[in-house]
N, C-alpha and C positions, 0 to 999 in steps of 0.2 A: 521428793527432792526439788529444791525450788528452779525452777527457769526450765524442768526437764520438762519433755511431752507424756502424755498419755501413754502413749504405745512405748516409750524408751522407759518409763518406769515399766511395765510390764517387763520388757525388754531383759532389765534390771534385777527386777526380782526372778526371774528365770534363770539369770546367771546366778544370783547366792544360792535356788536351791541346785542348781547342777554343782556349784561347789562344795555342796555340804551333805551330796545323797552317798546312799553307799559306805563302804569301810576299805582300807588296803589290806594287801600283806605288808606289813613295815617290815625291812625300811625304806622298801620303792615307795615314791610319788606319786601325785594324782596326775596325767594327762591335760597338757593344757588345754584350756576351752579354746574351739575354733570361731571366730567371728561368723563364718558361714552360717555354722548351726543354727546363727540365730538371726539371717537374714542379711548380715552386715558386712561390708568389706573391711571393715577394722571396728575395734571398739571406741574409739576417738571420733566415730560417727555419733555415740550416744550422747556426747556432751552437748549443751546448748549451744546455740549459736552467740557470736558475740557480735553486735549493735555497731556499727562508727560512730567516733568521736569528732566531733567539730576540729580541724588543726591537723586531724592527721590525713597522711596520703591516702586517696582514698584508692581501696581494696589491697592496699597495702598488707595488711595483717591476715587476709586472707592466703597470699603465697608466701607470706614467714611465717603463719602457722604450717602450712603444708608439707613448706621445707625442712624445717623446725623437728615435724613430726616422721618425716621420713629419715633425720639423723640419729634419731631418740629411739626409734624404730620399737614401741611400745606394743608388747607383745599381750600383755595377759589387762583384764579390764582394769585393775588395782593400777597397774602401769601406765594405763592412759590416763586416768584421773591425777599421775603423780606428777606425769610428762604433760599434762595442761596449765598444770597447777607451776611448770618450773618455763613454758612457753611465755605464760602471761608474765611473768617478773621479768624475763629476758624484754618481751617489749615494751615495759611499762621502766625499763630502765632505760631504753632506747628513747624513748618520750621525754622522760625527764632530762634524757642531754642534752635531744632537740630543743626543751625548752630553756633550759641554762644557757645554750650558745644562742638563742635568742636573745635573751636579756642582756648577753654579756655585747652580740653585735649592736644593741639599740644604746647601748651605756657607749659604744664608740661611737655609733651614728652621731650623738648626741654632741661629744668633742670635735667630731667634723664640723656637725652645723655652726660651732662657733667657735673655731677655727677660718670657719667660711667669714663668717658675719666680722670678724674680727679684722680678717684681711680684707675685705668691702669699707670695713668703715676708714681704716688707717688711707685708707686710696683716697675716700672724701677725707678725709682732716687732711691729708698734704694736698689736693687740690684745692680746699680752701684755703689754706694757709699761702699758695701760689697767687690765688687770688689776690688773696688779705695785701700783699706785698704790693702787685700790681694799683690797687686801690691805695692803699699810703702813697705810694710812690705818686699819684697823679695828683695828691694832695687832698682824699678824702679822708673824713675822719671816723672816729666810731659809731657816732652816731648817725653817721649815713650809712654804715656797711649792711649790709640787706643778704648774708649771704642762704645760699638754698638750703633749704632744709632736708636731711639726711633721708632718704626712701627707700634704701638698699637693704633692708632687714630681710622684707619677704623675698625680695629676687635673689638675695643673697643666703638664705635657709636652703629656696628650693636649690639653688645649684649645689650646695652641699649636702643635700641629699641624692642630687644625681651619680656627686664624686662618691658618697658612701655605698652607695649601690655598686659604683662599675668597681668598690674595692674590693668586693666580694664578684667580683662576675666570673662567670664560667671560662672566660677569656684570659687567657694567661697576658697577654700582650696587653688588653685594658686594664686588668689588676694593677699591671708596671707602671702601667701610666699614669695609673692614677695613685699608688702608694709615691710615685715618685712627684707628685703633685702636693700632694698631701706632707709630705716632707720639705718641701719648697715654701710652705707657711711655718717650718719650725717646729713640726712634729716628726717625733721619732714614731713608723707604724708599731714596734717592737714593745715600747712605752706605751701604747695606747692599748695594746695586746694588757700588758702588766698593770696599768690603772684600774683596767676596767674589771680584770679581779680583787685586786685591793679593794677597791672600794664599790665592788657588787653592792644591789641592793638586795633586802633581805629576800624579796624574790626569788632571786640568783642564788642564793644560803640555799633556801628551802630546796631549791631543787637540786644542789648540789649534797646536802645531805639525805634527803629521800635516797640520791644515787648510791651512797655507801650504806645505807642500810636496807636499799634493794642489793645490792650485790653478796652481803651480808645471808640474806636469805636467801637467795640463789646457792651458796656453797652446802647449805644448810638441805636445802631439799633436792639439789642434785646427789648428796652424800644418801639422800633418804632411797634415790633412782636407781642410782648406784647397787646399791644394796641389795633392793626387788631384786636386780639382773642380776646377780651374781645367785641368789637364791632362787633363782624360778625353778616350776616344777619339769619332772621330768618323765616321759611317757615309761607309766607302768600298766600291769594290767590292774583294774579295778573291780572287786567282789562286788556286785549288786545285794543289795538288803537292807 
């Protein structure tokens, strides 16, 4: 079995012959196997272990597997392998929304920054323009007018990414303040919400459909979990031979 140890395939092939020695009286059941027997405090011990990913919480997926695995409460080995197999989709759909609502807040970051840039530069054109006035008016002409040159691009990015950041902050009183800033340049935050899935990029697609057809499979192999439990065996006595 690929990614297993040495000793857990041992492990392993001791559990198929325990489940296949012997004969019943039908129509009682075999006895479930005890994780003990074979050293183990569950059999969800024998699966591999799984690696971190760059992006996620880390040791995150170690207490949502745990948790996970204690709701699922995966009794016989068949069942831990079903309840791993329906672990992994539950957090690799979690992943995939994390990353869509990525996309979808950097596609709003992105309207902030120039919303920002937009309102910086309108502040220079009416200050020139105040200029421009002052300068007529003393009797200069075009060809004298020397006015500054516009430099508010970067300082005016990064503040909009300050305001994009406190639109998300943990702070409910900065959020206000800042959605309510952010509307004070003529953005609706609600619209900005609605753009930015209109017109997701296909990024955003991919992860948003990976989502329905991880969920897709989730109803499909919890149906299969399901099943196992309703069907497990049940302590009979078992004829050795």
């Amino acid at each position: 079995m690929v990614g297993l140890t040495e000793k857990n395939v041992v492990i392993w092939e001791e559990i198929c012959t325990a489940n296949t020695k012997g004969h019943m009286r039908m129509p009682k059941k075999l006895k479930p196997l005890e994780p003990a027997r074979f050293g183990l405090a569950r059999f969800a011990d024998l699966l591999p272990a799984r690696d971190h990913i760059v992006g996620e919480d880390a040791g995150s997926f170690d207490g949502f597997r745990e948790e996970m695995t204690r709701t699922l409460a995966p009794f016989t080995p068949y069942e831990s392998v079903i309840a791993e197999n329906l672990i992994s989709i539950e957090w690799e759909l979690i992943q995939h929304r994390r990353m869509r609502d990525t996309g979808l807040r950097s596609i709003i970051r992105d309207a902030i920054l120039k919303a920002v840039v937009a309102r910086e530069r309108a502040a220079y054109d009416a200050e020139m323009e105040e200029e421009w006035d002052i300068h007529e008016a003393a009797g200069g002409t075009r060809w004298e007018w020397d006015p500054a040159p516009f430099h508010g691009s970067d300082a005016a990015e990064e503040v909009g990414r300050v305001l994009a950041a406190q639109a998300v902050s943990g702070d409910p009183a900065e959020r206000t303040a800042a959605n309510a800033e952010i509307e004070a340049m003529g953005l609706e935050v609600v619209e900005l919400m609605g753009e930015a899935y209109r017109t997701s990029s296909a990024q955003v697609r991919h992860h948003e459909n990976k989502s329905l057809e991880l969920e897709r499979r989730r109803r499909e192999v919890k149906r299969d979990f399901d099943d196992l439990q309703k069907n497990r065996p049940v302590e009979a006595e078992v004829i050795e031979g």
